[in-house]
N, C-alpha and C positions, 0 to 999 in steps of 0.2 A: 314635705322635707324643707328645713328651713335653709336658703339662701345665704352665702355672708355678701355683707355687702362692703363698699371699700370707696371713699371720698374719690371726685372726679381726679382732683389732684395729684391721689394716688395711682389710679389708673394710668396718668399721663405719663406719673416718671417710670413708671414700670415699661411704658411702653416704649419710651424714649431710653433705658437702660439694654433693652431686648436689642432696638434696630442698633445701638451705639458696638453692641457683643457683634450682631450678623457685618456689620459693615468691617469692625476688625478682623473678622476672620475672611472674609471675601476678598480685603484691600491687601490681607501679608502676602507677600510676593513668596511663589512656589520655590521650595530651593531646589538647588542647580545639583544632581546627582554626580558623583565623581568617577569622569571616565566613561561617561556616556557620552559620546559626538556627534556635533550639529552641523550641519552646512551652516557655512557666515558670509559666504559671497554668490551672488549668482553662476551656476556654471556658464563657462566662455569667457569669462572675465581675459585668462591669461593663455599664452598659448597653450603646447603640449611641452614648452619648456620654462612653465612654471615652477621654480626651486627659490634656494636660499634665503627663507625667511628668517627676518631679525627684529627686533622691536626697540625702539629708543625710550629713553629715559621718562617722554611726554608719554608714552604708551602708544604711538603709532607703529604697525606693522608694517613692513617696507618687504616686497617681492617682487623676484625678475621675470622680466617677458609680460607685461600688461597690452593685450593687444597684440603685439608684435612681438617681433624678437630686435633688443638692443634694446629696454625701458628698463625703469626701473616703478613699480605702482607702488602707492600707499594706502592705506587702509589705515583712517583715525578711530582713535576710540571711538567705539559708539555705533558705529556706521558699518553697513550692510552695503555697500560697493567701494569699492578701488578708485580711485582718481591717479593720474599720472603724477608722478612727482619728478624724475629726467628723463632725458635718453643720455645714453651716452655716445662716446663719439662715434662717429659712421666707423661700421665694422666689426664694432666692439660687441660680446655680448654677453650678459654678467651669468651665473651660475649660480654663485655664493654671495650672502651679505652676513658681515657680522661691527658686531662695534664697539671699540675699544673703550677704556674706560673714563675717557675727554669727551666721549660723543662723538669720536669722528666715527662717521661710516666709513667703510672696505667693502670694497666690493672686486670677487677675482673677475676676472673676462677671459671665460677660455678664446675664444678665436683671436687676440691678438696677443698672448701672453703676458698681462699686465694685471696689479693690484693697484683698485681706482683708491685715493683717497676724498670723501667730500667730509670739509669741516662741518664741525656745529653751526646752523647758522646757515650754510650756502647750500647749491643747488648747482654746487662745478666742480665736475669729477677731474682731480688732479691724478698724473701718472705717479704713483708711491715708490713700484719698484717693477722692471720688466725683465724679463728673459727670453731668449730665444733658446736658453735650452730646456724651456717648460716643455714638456708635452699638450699639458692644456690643464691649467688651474682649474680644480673642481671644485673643494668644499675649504673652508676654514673655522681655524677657533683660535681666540685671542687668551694669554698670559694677563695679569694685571700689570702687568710691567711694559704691556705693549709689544711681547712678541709676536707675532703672524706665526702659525705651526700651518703648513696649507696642501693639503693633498694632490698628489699630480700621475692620473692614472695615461697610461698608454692601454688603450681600448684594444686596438689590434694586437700589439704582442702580448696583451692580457699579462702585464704587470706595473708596479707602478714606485713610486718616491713618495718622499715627505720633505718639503722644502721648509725652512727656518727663517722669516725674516725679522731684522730687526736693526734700529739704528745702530751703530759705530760708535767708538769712542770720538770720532772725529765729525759724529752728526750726518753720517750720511744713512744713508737705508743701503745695507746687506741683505744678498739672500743665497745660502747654501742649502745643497742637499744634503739632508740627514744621514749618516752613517747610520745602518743597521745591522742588526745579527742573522739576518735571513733573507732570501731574495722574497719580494712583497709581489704581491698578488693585483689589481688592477684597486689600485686607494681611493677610495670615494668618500663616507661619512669618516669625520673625525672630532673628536674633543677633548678638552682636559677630565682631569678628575679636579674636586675642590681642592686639594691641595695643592694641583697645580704640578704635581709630582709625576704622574702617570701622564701617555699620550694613549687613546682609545683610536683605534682606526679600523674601519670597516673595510674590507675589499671584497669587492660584489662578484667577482668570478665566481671565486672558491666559498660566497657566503659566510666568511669568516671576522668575528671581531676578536683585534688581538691586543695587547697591552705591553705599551714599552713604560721602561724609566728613560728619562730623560736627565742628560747628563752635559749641557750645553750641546753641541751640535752634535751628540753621537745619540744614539736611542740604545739601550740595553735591555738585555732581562725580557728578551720576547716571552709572553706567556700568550697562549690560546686562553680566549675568555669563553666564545662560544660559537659554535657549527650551525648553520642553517641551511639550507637549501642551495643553490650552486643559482646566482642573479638572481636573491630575494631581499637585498638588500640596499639601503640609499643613505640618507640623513639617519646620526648622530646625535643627542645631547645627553647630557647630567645632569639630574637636581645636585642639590644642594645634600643630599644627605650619600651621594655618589653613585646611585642609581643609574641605569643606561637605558635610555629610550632608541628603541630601534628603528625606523621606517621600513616596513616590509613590504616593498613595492611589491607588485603583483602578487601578494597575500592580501593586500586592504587590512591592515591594521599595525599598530604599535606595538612592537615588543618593550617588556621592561624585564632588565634584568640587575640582580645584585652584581656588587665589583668583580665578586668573583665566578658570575657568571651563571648562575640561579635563578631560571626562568621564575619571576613572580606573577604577572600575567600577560598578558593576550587582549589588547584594547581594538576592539572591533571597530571601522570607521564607514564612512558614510561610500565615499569612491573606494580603488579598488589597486588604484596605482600612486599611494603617497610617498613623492619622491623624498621629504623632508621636514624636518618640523621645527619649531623654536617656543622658549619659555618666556610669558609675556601676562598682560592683565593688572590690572591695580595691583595686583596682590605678589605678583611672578608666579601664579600659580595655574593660570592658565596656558593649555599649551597650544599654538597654530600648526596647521598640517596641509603643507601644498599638496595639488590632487592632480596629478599630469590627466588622468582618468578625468574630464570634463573639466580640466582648466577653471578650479574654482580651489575656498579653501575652507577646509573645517575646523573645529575647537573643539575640546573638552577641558574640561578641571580635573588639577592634580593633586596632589596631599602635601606636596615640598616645592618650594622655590626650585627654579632653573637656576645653574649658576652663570650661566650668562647673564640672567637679569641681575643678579647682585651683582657682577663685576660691573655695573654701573652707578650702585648707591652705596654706602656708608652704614645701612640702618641693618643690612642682615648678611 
């Protein structure tokens, strides 16, 4: 049987063609499944009062209780532990962070009744606005216009408020309680819709997420959005296409639901007690999820922008 035969020359580039194919295929990075979640910090990192994750403009992730309780820890792009970014003052101990659309962080503190302001830039929690008739500030969601909308549950008599704050005409920072159409239930997770029109509030008693209009300081148009389990509920947000992500603490996992309350699915997570989450990532498409269940935090990718993350860019 005759043989073909084929220049050394030949032989080389063929071979040199072959490893140049194995090494592309070996070197493209696997893609990232959407809605499958990872641990992204060591567990211990934060206490058991690991909550209100936010992420800034740079893409750093900012969560309370690092270590201790009264910190506030960072987590830069990139990176697989937490570093300390403040504490805050003796006493104080934050719950929620979110951040307006200057880049200041807010941060509530339930135990002294206070919203921290730290500017762009600094690393000094300024008093924004206080009250002593808080019950104890839990979760917040900011307006583009700089409203604070800030949840204030009463644990023991299991119901709760909706406080409003926001500069004066005369420059100073107000904060009222929201008039509502129905006595509220213990208010924990809250947020806008994109429009900015709706206020989404979770109260973790009754397991219930309900929907007002908002009308300057009054709330209207209670509608039930959706029923769950009576304390299976925590952290709040919205993409961008007005989607609701739910934290189902002591379920271990994410609910998503349409505006009008249409379970879409059931995102399975890593711990088993995720208090909260936020939308972050080069993209705003990834989401973070504090883990009170071993004080760590996980991620997955979403399909839509958070619209937290665009109330800080121009571009979506």
């Amino acid at each position: 049987m005759q043989m073909a035969t084929i220049s050394v020359r030949t032989f080389w580039c063929l071979c040199c063609s072959a490893m140049q194919s194995l090494a592309a295929v070996t070197s493209a990075p696997a893609e990232v499944k959407l809605f499958e979640s990872v641990q992204a910090t060591p567990a211990g990192e934060y206490t058991s009062g690991i909550e209100g994750p936010a992420v800034d403009l740079d893409g750093n992730l900012y969560v309370v209780n690092l270590g201790r309780q009264g910190t506030i820890g960072k987590l830069p792009p990139g990176s697989a532990a937490s570093e300390k970014f403040i504490d805050l003052p003796e006493g104080s101990v934050g719950n929620s962070i979110r951040f307006a659309r200057d880049g200041t962080m807010f941060i509530a503190d339930y135990k002294k009744h206070n919203i921290f302001a730290v500017r762009k830039g600094s690393a000094m929690p300024e008093v924004w606005f206080h009250s002593d008739q808080m019950n104890q500030p839990n979760d917040m969601t900011i307006a583009r216009e700089g409203t604070i909308y800030a949840s204030d549950p009463n644990w023991k008599g299991r119901s709760g408020q909706i406080w409003r704050i926001a500069k004066g005409a005369d420059g100073s920072v107000q904060g009222k309680v929201m008039t509502a159409p129905r006595a509220m239930g213990t208010t924990n997770g809250i947020d806008l819709s994109p429009d900015e029109k709706t206020l989404y509030v979770g109260e973790s008693d009754s397991g219930q997420i309900w929907a007002y209009e908002i009308r300057g300081n009054e709330l209207t148009n209670a509608r039930l959005v959706k029923t769950f389990d009576r304390d299976t509920i925590d952290g709040v947000r919205t993409d961008t296409e007005g989607k609701l992500f739910i934290a189902r603490i002591l379920k271990g996992s994410i609910a998503v639901l349409t505006p009008d309350g249409k379970a879409q699915r059931e995102i399975a997570l890593k711990g088993k007690e995720p208090s909260n989450l936020a939308f972050g990532g080069k993209d705003g498409k990834t989401i973070f999820v504090t883990q009170r269940q071993g004080g760590f935090i996980e991620s997955f990718r979403t399909d839509q922008e958070g619209r937290e993350y665009c109330l800080q860019r121009t571009d979506c």
